[in-house]
C-alpha positions in Angstrom: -47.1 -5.2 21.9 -47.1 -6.9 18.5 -44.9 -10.0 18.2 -42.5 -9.9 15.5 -42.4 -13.1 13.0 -39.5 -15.5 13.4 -39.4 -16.5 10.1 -36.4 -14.4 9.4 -33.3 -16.2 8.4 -30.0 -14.0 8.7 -27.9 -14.0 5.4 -24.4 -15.1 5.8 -21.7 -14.4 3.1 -20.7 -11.8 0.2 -23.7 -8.5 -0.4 -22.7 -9.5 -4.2 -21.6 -13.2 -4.5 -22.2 -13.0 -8.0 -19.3 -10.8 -8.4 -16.5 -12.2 -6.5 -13.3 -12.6 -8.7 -11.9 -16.1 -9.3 -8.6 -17.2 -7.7 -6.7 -17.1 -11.0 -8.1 -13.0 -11.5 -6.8 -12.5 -7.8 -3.4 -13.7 -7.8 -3.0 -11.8 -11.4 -4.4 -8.3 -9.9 -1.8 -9.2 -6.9 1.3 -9.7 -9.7 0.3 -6.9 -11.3 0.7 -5.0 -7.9 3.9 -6.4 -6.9 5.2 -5.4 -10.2 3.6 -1.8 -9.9 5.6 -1.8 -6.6 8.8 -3.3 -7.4 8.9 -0.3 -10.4 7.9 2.5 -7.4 10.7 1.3 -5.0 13.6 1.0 -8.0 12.7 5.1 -8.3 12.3 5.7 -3.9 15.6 3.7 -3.8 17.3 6.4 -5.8 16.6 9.2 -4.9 15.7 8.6 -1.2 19.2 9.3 0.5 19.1 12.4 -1.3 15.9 13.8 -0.7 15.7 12.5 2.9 18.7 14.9 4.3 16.3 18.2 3.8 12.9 16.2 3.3 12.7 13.7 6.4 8.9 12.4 6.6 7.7 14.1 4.0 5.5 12.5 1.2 6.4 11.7 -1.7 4.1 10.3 -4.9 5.7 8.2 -7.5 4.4 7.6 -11.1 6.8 5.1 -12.6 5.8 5.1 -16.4 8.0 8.4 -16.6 10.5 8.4 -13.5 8.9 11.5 -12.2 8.0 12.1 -8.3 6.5 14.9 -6.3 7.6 15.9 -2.6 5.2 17.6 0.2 5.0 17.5 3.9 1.4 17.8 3.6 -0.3 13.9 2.0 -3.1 15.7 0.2 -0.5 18.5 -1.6 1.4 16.0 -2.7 -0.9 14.0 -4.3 -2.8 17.1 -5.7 0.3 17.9 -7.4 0.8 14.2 -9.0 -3.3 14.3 -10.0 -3.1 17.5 -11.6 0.1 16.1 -14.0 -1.3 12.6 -14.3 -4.4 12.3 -13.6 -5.3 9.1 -15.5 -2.0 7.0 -14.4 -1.1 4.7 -11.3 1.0 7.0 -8.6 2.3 5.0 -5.6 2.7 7.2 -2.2 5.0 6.7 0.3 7.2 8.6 2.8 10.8 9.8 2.8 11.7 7.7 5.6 14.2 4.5 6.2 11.8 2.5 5.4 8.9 4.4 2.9 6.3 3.6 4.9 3.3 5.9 6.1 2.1 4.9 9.0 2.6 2.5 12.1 1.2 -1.4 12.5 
């Protein structure tokens, strides 16, 4: 049997430390998000208690530069159908529920 060298040192940390983002970069992509959001749930909020009397748990994709949404019980139709409209914009999914949410914690 051939004995293996022990000079190996495990690396700890990041694959790419070079590319970590700075603290300032993170909490602007998370403001951004929150903003994104905020715009998403202004549109859900009004037009959920309409759409959730026929459409219970079905998905819906939101893209809030225009105001305009698309329903499916099926994720991947629904999101098909936002793609093929915008294809280059931010869409925000959710779920015509109480709450919008998709899943369970």
């Amino acid at each position: 049997m051939t004995q293996l060298s022990s000079n190996h040192t495990p690396r700890r940390g990041r694959v790419f430390p070079e590319r970590q983002l700075s603290p300032e970069e993170k909490a602007r992509r998370k403001a951004e998000d929150e903003i994104f959001y905020q715009r998403c749930r202004l549109i859900f909020d009004k037009v959920q208690p309409e759409l959730i009397k026929e459409h219970y748990d079905w998905f819906i994709v939101i893209e809030p530069d225009s105001g305009e949404y698309f329903i499916d019980p099926n994720e991947d139709v629904a999101r098909q159908k936002a793609r093929e409209k915008y294809s280059e914009k931010m869409r925000l999914l959710m779920r015509l529920n109480e709450r919008g949410s998709c899943g369970r914690i």
